[in-house]
N, C-alpha and C positions, 0 to 999 in steps of 0.2 A: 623676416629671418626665420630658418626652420630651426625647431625648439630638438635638442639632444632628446631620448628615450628618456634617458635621467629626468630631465626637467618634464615633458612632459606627464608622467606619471606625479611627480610632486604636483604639479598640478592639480591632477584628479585628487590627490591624496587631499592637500589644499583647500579646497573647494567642499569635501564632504566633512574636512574638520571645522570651516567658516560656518559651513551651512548649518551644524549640529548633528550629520550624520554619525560622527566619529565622535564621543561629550569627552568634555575637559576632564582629564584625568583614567579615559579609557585606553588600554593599549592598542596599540595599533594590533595589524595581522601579522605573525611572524614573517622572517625575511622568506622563508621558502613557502610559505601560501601565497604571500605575494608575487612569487619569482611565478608559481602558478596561473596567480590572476592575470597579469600581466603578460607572460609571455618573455619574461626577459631575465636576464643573467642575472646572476647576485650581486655582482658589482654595477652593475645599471641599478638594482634597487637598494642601495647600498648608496650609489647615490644620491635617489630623489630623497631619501632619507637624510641627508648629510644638507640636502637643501633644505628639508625641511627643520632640521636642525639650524639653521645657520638663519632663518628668516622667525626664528622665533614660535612655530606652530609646535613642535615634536620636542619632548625631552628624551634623552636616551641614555638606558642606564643599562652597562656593562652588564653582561649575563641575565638581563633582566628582559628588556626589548626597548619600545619605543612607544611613549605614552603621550597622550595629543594636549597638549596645549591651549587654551582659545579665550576670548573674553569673555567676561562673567554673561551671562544667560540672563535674560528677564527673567525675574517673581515672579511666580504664579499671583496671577490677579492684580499684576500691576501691569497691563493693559495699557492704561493711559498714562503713564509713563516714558511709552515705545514710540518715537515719533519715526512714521512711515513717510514722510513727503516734506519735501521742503518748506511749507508753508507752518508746520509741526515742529520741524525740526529750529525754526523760529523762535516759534512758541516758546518750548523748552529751553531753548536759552536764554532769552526774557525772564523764565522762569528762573532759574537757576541762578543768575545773574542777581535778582530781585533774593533769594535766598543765600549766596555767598558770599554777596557784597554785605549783606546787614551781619552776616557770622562772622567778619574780620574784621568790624568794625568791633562788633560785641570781643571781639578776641581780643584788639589792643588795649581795651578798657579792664577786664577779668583775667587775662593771663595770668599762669603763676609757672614759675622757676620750670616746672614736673614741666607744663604744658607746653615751651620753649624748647625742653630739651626734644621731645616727642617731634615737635614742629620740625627743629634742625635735624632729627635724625630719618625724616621723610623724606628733604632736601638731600642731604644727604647720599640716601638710596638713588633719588631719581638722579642726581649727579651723575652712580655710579652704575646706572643700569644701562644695559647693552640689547637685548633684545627686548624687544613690543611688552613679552608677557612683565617683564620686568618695568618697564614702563609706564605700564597699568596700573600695577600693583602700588609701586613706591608714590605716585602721583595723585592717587585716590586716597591711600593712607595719609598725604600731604594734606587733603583739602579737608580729609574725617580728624586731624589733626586740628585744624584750624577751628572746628564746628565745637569739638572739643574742648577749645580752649576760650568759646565764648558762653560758655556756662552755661547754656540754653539747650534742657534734653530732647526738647521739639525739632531745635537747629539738624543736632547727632539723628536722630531719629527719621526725619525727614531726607538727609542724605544719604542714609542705610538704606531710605526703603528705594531712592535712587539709582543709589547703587554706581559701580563705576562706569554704566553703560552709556550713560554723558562724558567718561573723558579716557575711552577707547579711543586705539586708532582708529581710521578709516579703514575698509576694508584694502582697499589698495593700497595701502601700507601697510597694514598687516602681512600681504602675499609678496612685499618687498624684498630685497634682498636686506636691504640696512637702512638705517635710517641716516639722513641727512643730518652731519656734524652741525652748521650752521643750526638745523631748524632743533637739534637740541640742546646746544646753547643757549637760544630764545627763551623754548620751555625752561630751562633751568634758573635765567635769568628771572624771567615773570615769576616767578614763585619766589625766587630769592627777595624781590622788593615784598613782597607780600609778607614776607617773613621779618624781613627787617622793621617795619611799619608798625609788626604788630610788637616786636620789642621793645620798640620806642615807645611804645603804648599813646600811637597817633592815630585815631578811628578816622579819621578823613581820608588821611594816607592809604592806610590798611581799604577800606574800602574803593579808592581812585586803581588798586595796587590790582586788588582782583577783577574788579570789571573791568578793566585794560586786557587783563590778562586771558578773560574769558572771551575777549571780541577778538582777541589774538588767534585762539585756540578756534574760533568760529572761521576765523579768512583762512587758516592755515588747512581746516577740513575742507573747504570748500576750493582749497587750489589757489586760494586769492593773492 
């Protein structure tokens, strides 16, 4: 199917915001440098802008312009953190797995009242989030919630250095139009047992609760 001018250019736009050309929180090019680069009307860039607004990459603010969106960036020096291949990207969730299953287990044992509300008001957010970057954000705070509430400043510490670049979308959701109602009921779902587990203050649960969740969160990047 031939892609409209509009879309095409989000495209381009797209692609240099994923890539890191464009960093999180830099503005774009005004609409009439772009009308330049491009070759095309205002209202053609007007729209790829309006895609890119609607897919979650671009924020836009009234008299202001349009400021790029994207997921957090590796630490510098956290290198091996970055899994580039399948076989890596493995790895790290083994990993991780092996680290948030023993943090929710530690969670339902050490929780206190503070650490519950934080939990539910992560849930919460991810509930009520609509675009990726939004997604991101509520969902990481969810799991830095959790690490939190198992009293262990190695746990917290270790998922900082993490970071949320284990529970981005995939890049092809990211450039999506929307995301899929079903698949974030799921997500919301798997987190809500997780949360509940750890109120009960049941380390078994809490721990069954997130490595379910994580092997969820593995088939659903990988299309499965």
């Amino acid at each position: 199917m031939r892609l409209s001018r509009g879309e095409q250019i989000a495209r381009i736009l797209a692609d240099r915001i994923i890539g890191g050309d464009i960093l999180p929180g830099e503005r774009l090019a005004s609409e009439a440098k772009l009308v330049h680069e491009f070759g095309a009307s205002r209202t053609v860039v007007r729209e790829a802008l309006q895609r890119l607004q609607t897919r979650g990459l671009v924020s836009t603010r009234t008299g202001s312009g349009s400021y790029a969106l994207a997921p957090p960036a590796a630490t510098t020096n956290d290198e091996w953190l970055t899994a580039t291949g399948e076989d890596e990207r493995e790895e790290l969730l083994a990993f991780r797995v092996a680290i948030e299953s023993e943090s929710a287990a530690l969670a339902a044992r050490a929780r206190t009242d503070l650490d519950l509300a934080a939990i539910d008001r992560a849930l919460a957010a991810l509930s009520a989030a609509a675009l990726p970057v939004e997604t991101v954000e509520a969902d990481f705070a969810f799991h830095r919630a959790v690490a939190t509430a198992s009293g262990n400043r190695y746990l917290v510490a270790t998922l900082d250095r993490i970071g949320a670049r284990t529970i981005v979308l995939p890049t092809a959701r990211i450039s999506g139009s929307e995301r899929d109602p079903a698949d974030s009921a799921a997500v919301v779902s798997e987190h809500a047992a997780v949360a509940r587990a750890i109120r009960a203050s049941d380390p078994l649960a809490a721990s069954a609760a997130m490595r379910a969740h994580l092997a969820a969160s593995a088939a659903r990047r990988s299309g499965l």
